[in-house]
C-alpha positions as CSV (number, residue, x, y, z in Angstrom):
1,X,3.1,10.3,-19.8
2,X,5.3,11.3,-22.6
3,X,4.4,12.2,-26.5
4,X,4.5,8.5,-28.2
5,X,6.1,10.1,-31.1
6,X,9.3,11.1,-28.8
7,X,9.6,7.5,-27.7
8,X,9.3,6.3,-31.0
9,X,11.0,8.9,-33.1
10,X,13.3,10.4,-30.9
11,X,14.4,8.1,-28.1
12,X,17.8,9.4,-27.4
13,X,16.1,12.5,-25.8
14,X,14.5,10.4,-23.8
15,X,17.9,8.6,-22.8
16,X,19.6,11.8,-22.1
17,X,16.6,13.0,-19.4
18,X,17.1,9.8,-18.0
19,X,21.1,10.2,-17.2
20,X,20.2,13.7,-16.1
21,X,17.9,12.4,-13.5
22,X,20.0,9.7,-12.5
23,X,17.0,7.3,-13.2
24,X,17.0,3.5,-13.8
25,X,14.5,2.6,-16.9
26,X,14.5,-0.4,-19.5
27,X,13.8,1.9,-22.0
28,X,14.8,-0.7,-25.3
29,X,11.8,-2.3,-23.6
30,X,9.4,0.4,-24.1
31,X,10.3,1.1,-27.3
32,X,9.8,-2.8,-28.0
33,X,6.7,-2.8,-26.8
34,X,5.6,0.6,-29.0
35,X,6.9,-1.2,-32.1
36,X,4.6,-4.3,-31.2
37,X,1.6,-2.6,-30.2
38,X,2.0,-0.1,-33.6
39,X,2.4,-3.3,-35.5
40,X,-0.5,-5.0,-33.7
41,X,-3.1,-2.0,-34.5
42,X,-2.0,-2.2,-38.5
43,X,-2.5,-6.1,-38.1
44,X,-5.8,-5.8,-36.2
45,X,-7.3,-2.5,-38.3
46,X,-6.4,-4.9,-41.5
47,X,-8.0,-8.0,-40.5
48,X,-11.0,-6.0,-38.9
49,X,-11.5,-4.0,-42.7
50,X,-11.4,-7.8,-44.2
51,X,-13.9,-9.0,-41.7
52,X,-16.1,-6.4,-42.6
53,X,-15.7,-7.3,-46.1
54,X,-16.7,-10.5,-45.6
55,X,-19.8,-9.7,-43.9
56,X,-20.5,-7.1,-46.7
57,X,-19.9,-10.2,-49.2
58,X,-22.1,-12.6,-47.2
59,X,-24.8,-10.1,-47.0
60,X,-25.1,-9.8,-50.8
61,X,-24.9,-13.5,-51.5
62,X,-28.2,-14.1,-49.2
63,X,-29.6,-11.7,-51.2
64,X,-29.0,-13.2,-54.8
65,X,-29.9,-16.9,-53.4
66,X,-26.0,-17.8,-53.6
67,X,-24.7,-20.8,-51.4
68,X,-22.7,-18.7,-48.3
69,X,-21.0,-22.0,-46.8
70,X,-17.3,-21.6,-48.1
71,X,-17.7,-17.8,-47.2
72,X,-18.7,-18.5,-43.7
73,X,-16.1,-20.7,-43.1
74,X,-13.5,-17.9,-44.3
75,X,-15.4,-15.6,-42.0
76,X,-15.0,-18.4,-38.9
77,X,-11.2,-18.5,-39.6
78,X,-11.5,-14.5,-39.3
79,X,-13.3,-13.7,-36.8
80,X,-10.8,-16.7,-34.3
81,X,-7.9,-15.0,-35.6
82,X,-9.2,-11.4,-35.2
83,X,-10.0,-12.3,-31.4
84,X,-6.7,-13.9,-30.8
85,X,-4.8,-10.2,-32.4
86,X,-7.3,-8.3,-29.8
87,X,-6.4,-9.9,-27.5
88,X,-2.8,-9.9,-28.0
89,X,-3.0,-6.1,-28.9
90,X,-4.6,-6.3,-25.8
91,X,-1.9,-7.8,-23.9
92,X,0.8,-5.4,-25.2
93,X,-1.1,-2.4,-25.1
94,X,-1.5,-2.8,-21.2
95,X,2.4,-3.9,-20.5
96,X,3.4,-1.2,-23.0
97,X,0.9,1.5,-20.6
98,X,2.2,0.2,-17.6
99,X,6.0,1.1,-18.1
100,X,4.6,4.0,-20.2
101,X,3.0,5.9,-16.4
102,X,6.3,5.0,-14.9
103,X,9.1,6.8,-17.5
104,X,9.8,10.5,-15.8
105,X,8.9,14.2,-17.4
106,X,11.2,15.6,-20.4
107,X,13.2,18.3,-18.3
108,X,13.6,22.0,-20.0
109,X,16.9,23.5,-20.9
110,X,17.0,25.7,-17.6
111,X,17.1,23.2,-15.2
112,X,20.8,22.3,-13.8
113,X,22.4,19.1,-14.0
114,X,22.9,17.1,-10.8
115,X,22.4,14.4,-8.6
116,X,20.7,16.0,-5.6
117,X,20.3,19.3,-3.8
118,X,23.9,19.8,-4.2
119,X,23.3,21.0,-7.5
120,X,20.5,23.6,-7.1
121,X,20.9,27.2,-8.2
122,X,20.3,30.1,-5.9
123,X,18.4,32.9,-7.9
124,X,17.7,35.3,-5.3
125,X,16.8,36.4,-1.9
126,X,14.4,38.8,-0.4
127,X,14.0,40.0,3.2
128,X,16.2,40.8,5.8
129,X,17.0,37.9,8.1
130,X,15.8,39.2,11.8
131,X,18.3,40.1,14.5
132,X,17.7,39.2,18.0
133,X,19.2,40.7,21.0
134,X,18.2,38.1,23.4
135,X,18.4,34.0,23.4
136,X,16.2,32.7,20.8
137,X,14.2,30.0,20.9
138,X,12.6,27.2,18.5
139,X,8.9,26.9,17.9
140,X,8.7,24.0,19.8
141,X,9.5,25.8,22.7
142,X,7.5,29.1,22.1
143,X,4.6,27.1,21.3
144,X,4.9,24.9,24.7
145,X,5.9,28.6,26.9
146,X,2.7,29.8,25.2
147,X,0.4,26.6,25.0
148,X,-0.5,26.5,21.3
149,X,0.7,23.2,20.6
150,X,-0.2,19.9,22.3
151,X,2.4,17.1,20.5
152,X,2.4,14.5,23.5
153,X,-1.5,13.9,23.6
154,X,-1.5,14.3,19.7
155,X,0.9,11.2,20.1
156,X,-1.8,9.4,22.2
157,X,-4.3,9.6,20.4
158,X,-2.8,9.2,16.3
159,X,0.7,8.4,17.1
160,X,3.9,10.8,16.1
161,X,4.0,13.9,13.9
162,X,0.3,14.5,14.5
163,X,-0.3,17.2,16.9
164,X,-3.2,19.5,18.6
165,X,-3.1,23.4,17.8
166,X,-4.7,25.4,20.5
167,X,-6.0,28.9,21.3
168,X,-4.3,31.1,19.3
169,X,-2.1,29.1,16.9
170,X,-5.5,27.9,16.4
171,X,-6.6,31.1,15.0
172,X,-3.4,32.3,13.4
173,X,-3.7,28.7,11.4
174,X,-6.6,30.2,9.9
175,X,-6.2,33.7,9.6
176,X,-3.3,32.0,7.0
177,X,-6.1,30.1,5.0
178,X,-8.5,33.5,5.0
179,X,-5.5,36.1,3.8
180,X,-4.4,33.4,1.4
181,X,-7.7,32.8,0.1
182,X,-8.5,36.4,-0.1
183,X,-4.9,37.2,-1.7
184,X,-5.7,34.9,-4.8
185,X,-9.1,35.8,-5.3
186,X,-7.8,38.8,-6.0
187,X,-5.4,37.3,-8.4
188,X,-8.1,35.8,-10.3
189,X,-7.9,32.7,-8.8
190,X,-11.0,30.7,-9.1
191,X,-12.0,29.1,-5.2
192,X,-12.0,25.5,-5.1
193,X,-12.5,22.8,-2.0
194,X,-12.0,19.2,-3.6
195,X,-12.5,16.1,-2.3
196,X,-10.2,15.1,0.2
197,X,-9.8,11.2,-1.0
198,X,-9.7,10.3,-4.5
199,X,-9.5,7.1,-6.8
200,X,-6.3,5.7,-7.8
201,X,-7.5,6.3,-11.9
202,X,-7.0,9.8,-10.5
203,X,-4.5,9.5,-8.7
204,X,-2.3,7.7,-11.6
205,X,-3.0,10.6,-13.5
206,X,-1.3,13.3,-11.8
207,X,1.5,11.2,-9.9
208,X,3.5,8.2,-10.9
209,X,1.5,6.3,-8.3
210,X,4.3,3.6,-7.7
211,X,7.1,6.2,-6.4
212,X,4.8,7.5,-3.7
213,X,3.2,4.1,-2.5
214,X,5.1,4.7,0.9
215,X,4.5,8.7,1.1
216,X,0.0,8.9,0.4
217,X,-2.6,6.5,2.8
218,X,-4.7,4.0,1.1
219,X,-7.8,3.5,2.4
220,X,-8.2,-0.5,3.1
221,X,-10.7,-2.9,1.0
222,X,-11.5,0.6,-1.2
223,X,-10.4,2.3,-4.1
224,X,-9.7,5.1,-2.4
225,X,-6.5,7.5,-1.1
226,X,-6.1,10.4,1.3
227,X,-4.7,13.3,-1.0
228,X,-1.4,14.5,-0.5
229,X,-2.4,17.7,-2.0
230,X,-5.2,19.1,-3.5
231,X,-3.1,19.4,-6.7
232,X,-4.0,15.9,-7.7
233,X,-7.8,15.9,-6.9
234,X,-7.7,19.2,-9.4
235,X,-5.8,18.1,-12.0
236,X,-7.7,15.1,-12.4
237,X,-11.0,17.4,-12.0
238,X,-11.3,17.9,-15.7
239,X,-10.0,14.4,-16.5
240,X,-11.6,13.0,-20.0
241,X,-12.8,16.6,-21.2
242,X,-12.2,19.1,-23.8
243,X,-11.9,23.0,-22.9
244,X,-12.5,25.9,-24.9
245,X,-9.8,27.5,-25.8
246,X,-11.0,30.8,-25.2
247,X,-11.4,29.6,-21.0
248,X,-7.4,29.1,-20.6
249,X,-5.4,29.9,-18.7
250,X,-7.6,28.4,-16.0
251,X,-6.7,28.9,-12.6
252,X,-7.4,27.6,-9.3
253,X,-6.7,28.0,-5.7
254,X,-7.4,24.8,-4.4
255,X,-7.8,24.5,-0.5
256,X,-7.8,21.6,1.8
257,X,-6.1,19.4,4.2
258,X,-2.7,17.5,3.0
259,X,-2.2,13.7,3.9
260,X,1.3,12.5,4.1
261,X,3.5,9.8,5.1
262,X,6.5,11.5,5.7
263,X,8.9,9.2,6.6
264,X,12.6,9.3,6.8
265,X,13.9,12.6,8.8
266,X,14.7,13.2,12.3
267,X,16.3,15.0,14.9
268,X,15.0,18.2,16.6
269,X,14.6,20.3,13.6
270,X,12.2,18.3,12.0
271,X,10.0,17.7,15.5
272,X,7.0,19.8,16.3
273,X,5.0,21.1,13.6
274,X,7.5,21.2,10.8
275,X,7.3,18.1,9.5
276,X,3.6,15.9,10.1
277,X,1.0,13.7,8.4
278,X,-1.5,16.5,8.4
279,X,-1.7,20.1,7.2
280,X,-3.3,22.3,5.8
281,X,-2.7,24.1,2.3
282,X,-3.8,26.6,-0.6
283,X,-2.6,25.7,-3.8
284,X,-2.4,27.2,-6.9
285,X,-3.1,25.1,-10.3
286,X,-3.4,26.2,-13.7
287,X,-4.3,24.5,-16.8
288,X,-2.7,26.8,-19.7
289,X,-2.2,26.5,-23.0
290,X,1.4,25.2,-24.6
291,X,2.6,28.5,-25.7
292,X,1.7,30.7,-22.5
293,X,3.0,27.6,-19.7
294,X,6.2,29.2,-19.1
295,X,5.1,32.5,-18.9
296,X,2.3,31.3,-16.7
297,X,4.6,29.3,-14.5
298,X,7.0,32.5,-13.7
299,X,3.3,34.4,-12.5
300,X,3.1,31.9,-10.1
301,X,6.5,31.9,-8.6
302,X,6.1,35.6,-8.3
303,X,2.5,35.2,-6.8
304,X,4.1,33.4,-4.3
305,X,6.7,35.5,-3.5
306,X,4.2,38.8,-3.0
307,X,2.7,36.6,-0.7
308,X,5.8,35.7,1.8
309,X,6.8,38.9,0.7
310,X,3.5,40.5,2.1
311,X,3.8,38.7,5.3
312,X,7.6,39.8,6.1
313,X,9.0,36.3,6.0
314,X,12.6,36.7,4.4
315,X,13.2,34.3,2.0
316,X,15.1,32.5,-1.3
317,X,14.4,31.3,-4.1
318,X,15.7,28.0,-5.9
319,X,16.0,26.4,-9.4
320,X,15.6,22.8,-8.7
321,X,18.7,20.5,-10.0
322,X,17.8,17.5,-12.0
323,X,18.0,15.0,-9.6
324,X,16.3,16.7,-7.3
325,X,13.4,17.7,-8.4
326,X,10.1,15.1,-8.6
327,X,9.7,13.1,-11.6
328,X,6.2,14.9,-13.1
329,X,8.2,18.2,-13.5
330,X,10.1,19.4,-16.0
331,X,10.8,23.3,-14.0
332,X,11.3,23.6,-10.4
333,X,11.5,26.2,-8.0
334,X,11.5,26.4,-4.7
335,X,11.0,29.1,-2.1
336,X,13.1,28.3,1.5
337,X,11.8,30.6,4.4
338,X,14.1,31.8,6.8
339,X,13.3,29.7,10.2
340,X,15.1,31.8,13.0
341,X,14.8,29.1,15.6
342,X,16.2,26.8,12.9
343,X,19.0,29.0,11.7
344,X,18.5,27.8,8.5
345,X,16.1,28.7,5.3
346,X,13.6,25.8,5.0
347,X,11.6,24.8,2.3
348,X,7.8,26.3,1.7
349,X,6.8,26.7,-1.4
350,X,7.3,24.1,-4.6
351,X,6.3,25.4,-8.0
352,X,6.5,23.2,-11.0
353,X,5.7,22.8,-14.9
354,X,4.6,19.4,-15.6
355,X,4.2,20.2,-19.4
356,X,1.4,18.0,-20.8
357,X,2.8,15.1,-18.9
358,X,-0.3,15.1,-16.6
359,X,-2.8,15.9,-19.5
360,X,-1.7,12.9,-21.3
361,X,-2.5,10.7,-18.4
362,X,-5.8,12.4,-17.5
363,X,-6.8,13.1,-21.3
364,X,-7.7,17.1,-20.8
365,X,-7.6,18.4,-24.1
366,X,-8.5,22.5,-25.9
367,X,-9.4,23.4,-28.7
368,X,-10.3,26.5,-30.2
369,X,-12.9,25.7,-32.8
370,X,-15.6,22.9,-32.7
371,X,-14.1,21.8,-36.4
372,X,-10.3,22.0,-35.1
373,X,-8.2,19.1,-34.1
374,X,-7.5,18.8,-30.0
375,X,-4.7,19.6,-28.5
376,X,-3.8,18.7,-24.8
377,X,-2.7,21.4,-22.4
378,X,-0.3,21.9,-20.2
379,X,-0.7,21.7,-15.8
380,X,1.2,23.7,-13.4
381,X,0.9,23.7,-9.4
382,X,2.5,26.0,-7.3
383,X,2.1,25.7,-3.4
384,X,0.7,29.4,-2.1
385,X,0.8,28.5,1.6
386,X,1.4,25.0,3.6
387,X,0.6,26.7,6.9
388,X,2.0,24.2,9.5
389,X,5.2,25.4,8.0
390,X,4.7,28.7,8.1
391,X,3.2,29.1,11.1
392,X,7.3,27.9,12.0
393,X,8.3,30.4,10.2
394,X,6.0,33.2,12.2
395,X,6.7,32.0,15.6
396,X,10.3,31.8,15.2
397,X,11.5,35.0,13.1
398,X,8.5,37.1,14.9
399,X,9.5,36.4,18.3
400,X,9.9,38.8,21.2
401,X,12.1,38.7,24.5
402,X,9.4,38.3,26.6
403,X,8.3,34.9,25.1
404,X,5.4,36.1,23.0
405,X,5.0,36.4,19.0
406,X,4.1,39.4,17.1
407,X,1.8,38.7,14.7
408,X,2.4,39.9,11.2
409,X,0.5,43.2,9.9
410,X,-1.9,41.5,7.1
411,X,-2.8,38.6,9.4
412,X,-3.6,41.2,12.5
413,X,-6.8,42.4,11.2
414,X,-8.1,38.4,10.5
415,X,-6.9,37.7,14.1
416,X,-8.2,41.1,15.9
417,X,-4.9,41.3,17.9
418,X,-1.2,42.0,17.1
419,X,0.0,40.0,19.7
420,X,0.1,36.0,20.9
């Protein structure tokens, strides 16, 4: 949710992000509706302050003996037309919150201009894409030569993009969670396991629920979703309260289980276990203060990048275009891992800025003194590790000629082996 004051004192800005991101919005409408319900609240505040005068007038009429009738008839004719301005204020605040969760994140000055991918900037690479000397082949079919992956029973039993990992793979999956877990604790990373469904209050708060109706499960007949990331379920964690001041930047590594729809690709690259309903994921969020969120949202990029960096995988980094990145954020990066198998750098990691665009919706607010005026922070969520993904990544650029995978020298020790 955007700053009122921008839509109402400066809505060309407003216009502007919305040509950038090639978005459709009836923005005269919002601003409509802000002028009525700011009207409404003046109207309703007056007529409540003359209702109470009223009341203070009848009060010391019973007192003195004085005849109240024509005074309670005034306060009849008040109190029908103060319930009929509630309601209305009512009315407009709820269409006026409605489009209000729907209009997109201010964008900052970095981010490229563009329709799509097309227009994303390249802002480095790291690694040194591996060279092979025999025919390479994909993780699907190292991880059916090798048996850690079981797609067609998966199938069976959940239907496509779910699958089984076995032996191994099974192991390497979590010997990802444990290094990743151990790498951010040592960052000063505060552990955190949330729930894995949340409420759609919540939900509202850190997404613009209506653009990702087809891409997060609902749980039928309850008021309940499957998290697409534990980003959401942490954000909304410290929904409705006020932090000290002194406590930011907070930050989190948030692990769990991701829930997705992910509907739309297909073709060979996108089969196995690149792209499913269910992974499993460390996440980095931060709550910050205003002044320290960009410098706070750089530390993450770059705590990413030690990590990948840590584990070998050659890499790039991106600067998300306009159009392409999602609507919460106003900064995007990416990080694309090289997939050998793939030929191709994929993405892995998506770090984002969301401003106070989530704070807003959630109402988190900080404050340094008890006597000092709130202010809401700002919310930042990087991806650390998405290990289905990655685990891609490991089989396919770590790969040896006799069919087997070298397993990458800070997982070895979590695994007790160096080779699957």
């Amino acid at each position: 949710m955007l700053d009122p004051k921008i839509i109402k004192e400066n809505p060309q800005r407003i216009r502007d992000m919305l040509k950038a991101r090639a978005v459709e919005f009836n923005l005269d409408e919002l601003v409509e509706f802000d002028q009525k319900r700011r009207d409404l609240i003046l109207k309703t505040d007056k007529m409540r302050k003359k209702k109470n005068q009223i009341a203070l007038e009848i009060s010391q009429k019973k007192k003195s003996g004085e005849d109240i009738s024509p005074i309670l008839s005034e306060m009849k004719n008040i109190s029908g037309e103060l319930t009929k301005l509630e309601s209305l204020q009512e009315e407009v605040e709820k269409k006026y919150s409605n489009l209000a969760l729907t209009i997109p994140n201010l964008i900052h000055e970095s981010v490229p201009i563009g329709k799509d991918e097309t227009a994303n900037i390249e802002i480095k690479k790291w690694g040194t894409i591996p060279k092979f000397d025999f025919k390479i082949n994909d993780h699907i079919d190292i991880s059916a030569n090798l048996d850690l992956v079981d797609l067609e029973r998966a199938a069976k039993v959940a239907g496509a993009r779910f699958y089984y990992l076995k032996n191994d793979l099974v192991r390497l999956n979590q010997s990802l969670i444990h290094y990743g877990l151990d790498f951010l604790v040592e960052k000063n990373y505060s552990l955190v396991q949330p729930p894995y469904m949340i409420n759609r209050q919540s939900m509202e708060g850190a997404i613009i629920a209506d653009d990702f109706e087809e891409v997060i499960y609902k749980i039928d007949n309850e008021d309940l979703y499957m998290i697409g990331t534990s980003e959401h379920a942490m954000a909304a964690m410290r929904s409705n309260e006020i932090i000290e001041g002194k406590d930011l930047p907070l930050r989190f590594a948030g692990v769990s289980p991701c829930f997705r729809k992910e509907a739309g690709a297909h073709g060979r690259d996108q089969k196995g276990i690149f792209r499913v309903h269910q992974f499993d994921k460390i996440e980095q969020f931060v709550f910050a203060r205003p002044e320290e969120s960009w410098k706070e949202h750089e530390r993450m990029l770059s705590v990413a990048e030690e990590f990948y960096q840590k584990l070998e995988i050659p890499y790039k980094v991106m600067l998300l275009s306009s159009g392409d990145m999602g609507k919460v954020s106003a900064k995007t990066y990416d990080i694309e891992a090289w997939m050998a198998g793939q030929n191709a750098y994929r993405e892995i990691v998506s770090c984002s800025n969301c401003l106070d665009y989530q704070a807003r919706r959630l109402k988190i607010r900080f404050r340094d003194k008890t006597n000092e005026e709130t202010q809401y922070l700002h919310t930042l969520n990087s991806t650390l590790v998405a290990t289905s993904r990655v685990l891609v990544s490991i089989m396919e650029n770590f790969q040896t000629n006799d069919g087997h995978i070298v397993i990458p020298k800070v997982l070895q020790k979590y695994m007790g082996k160096n080779i699957i």
